[in-house]
N, C-alpha and C positions, 0 to 999 in steps of 0.2 A: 716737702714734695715739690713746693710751686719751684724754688732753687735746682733741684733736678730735671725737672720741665724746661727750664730756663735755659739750664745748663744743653742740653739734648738739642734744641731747637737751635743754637748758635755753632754749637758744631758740626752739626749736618748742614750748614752755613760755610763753612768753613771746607769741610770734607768737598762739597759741591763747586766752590768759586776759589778757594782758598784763597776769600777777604772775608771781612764784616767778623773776625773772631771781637778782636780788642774794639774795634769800632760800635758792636753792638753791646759786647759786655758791659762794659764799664758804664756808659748812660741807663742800662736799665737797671742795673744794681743801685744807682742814684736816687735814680727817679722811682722806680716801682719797688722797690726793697729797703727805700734809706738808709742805705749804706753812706760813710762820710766818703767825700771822693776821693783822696788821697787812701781810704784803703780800696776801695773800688777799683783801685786803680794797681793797685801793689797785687791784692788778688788775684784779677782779670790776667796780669804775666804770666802768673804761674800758671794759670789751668791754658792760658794760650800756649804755653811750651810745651805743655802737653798736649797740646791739641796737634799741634803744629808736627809734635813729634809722630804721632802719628801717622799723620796726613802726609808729610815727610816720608817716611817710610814705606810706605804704600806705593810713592809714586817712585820712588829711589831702588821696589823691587822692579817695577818698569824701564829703567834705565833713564828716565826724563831729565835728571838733575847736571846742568852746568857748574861742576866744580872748579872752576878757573874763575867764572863770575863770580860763583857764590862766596869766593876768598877775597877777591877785590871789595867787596863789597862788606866783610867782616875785618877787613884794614882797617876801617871808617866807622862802623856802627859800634864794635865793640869798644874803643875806645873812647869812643864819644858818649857810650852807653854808661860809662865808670866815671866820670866828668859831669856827665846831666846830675848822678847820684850824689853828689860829690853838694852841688847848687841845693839842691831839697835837704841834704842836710843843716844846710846856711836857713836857707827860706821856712822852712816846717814850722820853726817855734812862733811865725809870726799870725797876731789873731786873725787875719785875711787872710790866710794862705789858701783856705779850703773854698772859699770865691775864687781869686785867682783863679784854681786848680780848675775850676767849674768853667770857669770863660776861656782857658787855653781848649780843655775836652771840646767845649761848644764848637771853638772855631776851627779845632781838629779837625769833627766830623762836618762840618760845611765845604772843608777844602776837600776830603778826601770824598766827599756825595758828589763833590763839583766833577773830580777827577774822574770819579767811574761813570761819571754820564757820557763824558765826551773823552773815554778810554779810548774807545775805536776810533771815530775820527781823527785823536790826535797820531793814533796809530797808521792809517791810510790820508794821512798829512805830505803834502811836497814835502815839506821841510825834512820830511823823517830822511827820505833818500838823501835830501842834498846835504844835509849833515855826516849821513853813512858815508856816501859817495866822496868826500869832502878830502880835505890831505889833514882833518883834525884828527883819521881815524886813531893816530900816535897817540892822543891822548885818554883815550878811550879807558885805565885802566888807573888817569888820575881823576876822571870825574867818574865814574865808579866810587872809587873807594869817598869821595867826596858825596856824593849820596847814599852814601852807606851812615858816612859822618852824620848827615841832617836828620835821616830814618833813624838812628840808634837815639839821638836828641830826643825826637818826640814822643817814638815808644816809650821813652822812658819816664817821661813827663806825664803824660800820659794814657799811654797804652795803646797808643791809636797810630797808624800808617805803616806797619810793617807789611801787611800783605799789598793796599790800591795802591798806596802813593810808591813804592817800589818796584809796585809792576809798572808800574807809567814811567819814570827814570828806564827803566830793561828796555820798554818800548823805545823811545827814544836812541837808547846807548847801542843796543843790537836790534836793529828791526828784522835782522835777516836771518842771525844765529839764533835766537832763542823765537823756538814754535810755543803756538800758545800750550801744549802741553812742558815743555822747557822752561818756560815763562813760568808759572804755575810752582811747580815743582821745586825750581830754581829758588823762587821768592818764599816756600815752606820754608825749606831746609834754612834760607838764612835769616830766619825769622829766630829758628828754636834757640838757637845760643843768647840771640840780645835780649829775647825776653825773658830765658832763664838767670841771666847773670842781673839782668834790670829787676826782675821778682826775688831774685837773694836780695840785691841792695836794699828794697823793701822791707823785706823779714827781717833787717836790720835794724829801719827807721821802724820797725812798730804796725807795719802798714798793712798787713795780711791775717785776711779772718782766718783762719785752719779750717774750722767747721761749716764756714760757707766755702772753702776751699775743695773740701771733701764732697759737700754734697753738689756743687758744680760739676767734678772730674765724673763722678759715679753717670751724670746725665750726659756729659759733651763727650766722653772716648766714644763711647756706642755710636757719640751721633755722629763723629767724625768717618769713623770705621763706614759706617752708610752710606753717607755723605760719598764719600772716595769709591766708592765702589759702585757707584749710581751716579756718577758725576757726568757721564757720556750720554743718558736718559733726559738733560733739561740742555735746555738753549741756554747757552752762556749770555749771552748778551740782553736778553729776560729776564735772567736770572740777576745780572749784574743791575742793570736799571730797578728794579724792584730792591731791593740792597741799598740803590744810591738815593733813593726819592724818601726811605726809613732814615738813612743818615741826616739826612739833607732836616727832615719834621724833628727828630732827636735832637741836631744840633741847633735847632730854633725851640725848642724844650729846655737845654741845657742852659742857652745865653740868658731865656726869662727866670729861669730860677736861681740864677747864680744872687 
């Protein structure tokens, strides 16, 4: 039951901000369920793609989703995503690897609590204009698919920066095209592929409970479902900080326990 609770409370997490699915998953499954983190981790994909899918979906009957970005950007992550998997097949057999795994998660969510603290700022930053404004707009669609590359890496590793550290790259690349509901939307939909394809390599390596699998989905669809449908009810940026000050205490949990 606590696994469905669990599951429910990170979804409507999710439904709400569309961050904090893999970022919250996987540390509490560690920490508060002793889960080993390489499946923590393998898990945490799968019910995030359905999360995502979702959450995806909902905002895709709205019309919100940039599919020109969201391809640029699945150039880079899927391929990098079948590469990461590739490494964890090399790495797994080794007796640290489940350390490791713990201190990449930790400093995962330190960078992505950094990034959604000062989201906005970096969002109403000079720089953002003078970058847009810039004559690098041409490149626009090679650093894309390049932080598509880095985001499919780390999901994959460990489950974490497909929703904050993507929306912050979007801010950055389009400050002008993509509205914070485009933003949002945009960073679902191309969440659901890398986490799907990174959660098969998983179920490969051995890495996925089923049965915490299932009782995960039964709690986080509902809550996404929620979540999405009340997400215009909470202050975003309340919402985000509160999210980032959890990652920020989890990923100083993660480093001491590894």
């Amino acid at each position: 039951m606590s696994n469905v609770i669990a599951g429910f409370l990170v979804g409507l997490l999710v439904g709400f901000a569309g961050v904090g699915g893999g970022s919250l998953m996987t540390p509490l499954l560690v920490l508060l369920f002793g889960v080993a983190p390489a499946t923590a981790v393998g898990t945490d994909l799968l019910v995030a793609a359905a999360n995502k899918t979702v959450g995806g979906f909902v905002h895709g009957v709205r019309g919100a989703i940039d599919w020109r970005v969201a391809c640029r950007l699945w150039l880079g992550s899927v391929p990098a995503a079948c590469v990461t998997l590739y490494f964890i097949r090399q790495l797994q057999p080794r007796a640290d690897f489940g350390g490791v795994l713990m201190h990449l998660v930790g400093w995962a969510l330190l960078i992505t609590g950094t990034v959604l603290i000062f989201q906005t700022r970096l969002h109403q930053h000079r720089s953002v204009r003078m970058i847009y404004e810039s004559r690098l707009q041409f490149a626009q669609p090679a650093f894309t698919t390049l932080s598509g590359a880095l985001v499919g890496a780390l999901v994959t590793m460990t489950s974490i920066g497909a929703g904050a550290l993507t929306a912050v790259m979007l801010v950055y690349l389009y400050p002008y095209r993509l509205t914070p509901p485009k933003l949002v939307a945009t960073d679902l939909v191309h969440a659901i592929p890398v986490s799907l394809i990174a959660g098969l390599g998983h179920v490969r390596l051995g890495n996925v409970d089923f049965s915490l699998l299932e009782m995960l989905l039964i709690g986080s669809i509902p809550g996404v479902l929620l979540g999405s449908r009340l997400s215009h009810l909470v202050a975003p940026r309340v919402l985000r900080i509160a999210i980032a000050l959890l990652l920020l205490a989890l990923g100083v949990r993660m480093l001491f326990a590894a």
